[in-house]
PAZAPA-4460 file (N, C-alpha, C; in steps of 0.05 Angstrom, whole numbers, plus 32768, in hexadecimal, padded with zeros to 4 digits):
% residues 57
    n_x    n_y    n_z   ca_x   ca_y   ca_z    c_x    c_y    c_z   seq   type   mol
   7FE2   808A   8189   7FE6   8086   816C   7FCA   8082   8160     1      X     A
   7FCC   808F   814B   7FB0   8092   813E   7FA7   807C   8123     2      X     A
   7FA1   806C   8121   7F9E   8060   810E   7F8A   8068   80F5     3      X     A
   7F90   8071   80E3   7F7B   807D   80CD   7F7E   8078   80B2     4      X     A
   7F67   8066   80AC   7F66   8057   8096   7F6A   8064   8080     5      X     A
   7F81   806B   8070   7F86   8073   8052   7F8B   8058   803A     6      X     A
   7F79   8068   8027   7F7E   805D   8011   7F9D   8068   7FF9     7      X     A
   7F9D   8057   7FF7   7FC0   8064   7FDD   7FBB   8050   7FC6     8      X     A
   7FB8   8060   7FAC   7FB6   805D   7F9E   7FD2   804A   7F90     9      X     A
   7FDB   8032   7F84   7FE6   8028   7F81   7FE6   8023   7F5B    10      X     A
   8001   802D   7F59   8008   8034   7F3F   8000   8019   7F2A    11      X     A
   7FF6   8018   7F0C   7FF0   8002   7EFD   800D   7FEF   7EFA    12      X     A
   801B   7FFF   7EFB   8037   7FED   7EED   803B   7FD1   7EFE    13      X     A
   8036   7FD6   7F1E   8031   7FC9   7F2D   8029   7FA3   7F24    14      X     A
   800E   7FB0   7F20   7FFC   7F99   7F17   8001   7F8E   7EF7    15      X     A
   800E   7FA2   7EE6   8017   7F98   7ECF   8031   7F87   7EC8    16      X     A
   8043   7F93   7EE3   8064   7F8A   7EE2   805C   7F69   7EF3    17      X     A
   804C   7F63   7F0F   804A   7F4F   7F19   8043   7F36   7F0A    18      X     A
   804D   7F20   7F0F   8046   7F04   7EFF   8027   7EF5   7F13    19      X     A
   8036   7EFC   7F32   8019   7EEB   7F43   801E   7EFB   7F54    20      X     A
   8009   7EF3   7F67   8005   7F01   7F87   8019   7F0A   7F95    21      X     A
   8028   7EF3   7F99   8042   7EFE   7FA8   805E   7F13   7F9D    22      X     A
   8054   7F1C   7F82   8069   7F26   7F76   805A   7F47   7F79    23      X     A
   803C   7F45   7F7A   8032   7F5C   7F7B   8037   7F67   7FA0    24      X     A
   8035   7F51   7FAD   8039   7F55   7FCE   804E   7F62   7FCB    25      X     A
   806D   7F5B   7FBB   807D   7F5F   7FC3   807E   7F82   7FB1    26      X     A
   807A   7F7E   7F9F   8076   7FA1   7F92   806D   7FB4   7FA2    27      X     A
   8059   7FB5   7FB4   8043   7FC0   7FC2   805B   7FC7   7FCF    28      X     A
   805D   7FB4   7FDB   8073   7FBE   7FFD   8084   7FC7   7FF3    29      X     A
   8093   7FCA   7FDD   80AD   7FDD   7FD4   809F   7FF7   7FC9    30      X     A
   8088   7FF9   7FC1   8081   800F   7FB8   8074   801B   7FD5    31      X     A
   806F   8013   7FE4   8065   8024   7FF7   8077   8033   800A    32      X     A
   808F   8029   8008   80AC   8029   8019   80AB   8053   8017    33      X     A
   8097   8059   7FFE   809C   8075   8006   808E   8085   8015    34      X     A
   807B   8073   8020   8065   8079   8037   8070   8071   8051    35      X     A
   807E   807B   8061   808C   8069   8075   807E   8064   8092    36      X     A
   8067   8077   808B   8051   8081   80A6   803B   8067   809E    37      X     A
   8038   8059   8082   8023   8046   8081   8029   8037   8083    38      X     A
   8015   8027   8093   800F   8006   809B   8007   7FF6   8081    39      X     A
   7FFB   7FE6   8076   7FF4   7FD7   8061   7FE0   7FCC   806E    40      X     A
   7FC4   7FCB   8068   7FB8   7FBC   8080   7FAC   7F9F   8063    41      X     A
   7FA5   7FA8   8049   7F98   7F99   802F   7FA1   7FAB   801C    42      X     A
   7F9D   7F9A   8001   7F95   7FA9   7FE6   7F88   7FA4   7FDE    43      X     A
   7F76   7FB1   7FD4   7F5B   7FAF   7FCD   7F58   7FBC   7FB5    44      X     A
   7F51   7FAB   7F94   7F55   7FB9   7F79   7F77   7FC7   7F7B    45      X     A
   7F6D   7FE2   7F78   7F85   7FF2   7F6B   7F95   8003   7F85    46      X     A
   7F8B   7FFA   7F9A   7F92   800E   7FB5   7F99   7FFA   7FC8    47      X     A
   7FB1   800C   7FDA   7FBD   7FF9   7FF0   7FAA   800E   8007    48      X     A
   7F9B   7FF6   8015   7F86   8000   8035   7FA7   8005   8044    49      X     A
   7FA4   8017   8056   7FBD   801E   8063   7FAC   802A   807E    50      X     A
   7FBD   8026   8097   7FBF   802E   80AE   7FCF   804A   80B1    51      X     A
   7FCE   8065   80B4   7FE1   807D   80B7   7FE2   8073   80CB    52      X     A
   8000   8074   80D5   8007   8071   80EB   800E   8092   8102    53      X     A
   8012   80A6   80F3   8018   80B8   80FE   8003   80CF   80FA    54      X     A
   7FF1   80CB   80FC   7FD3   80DC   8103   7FD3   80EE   80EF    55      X     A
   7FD0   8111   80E7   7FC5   8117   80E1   7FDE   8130   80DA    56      X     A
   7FF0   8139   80F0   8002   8148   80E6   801B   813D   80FB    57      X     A
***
């Protein structure tokens, strides 16, 4: 298994709809639910750091 650091750009509504941290934690992980190959490793600014879990093809 290949671990390879992608960045994903994470939509504004996100950070506009959330009240605190944990409401944005919980946005993130529902919005990522369409990446099913990514890990979440941080968010950092406007991008979720992600682990690909399934390499390259």
């Amino acid at each position: 298994m290949n671990n390879v650091p992608t960045k994903v750009l994470l939509p504004a509504w996100i950070f506009e709809q959330a009240r605190d941290n944990d409401e944005i934690r919980r946005l993130v992980l529902e919005y990522m639910r369409r990446y099913p190959n990514y890990r979440i490793v941080k968010v950092s600014g406007s991008f979720a750091i992600c682990d690909r879990l399934d390499g390259f093809l």
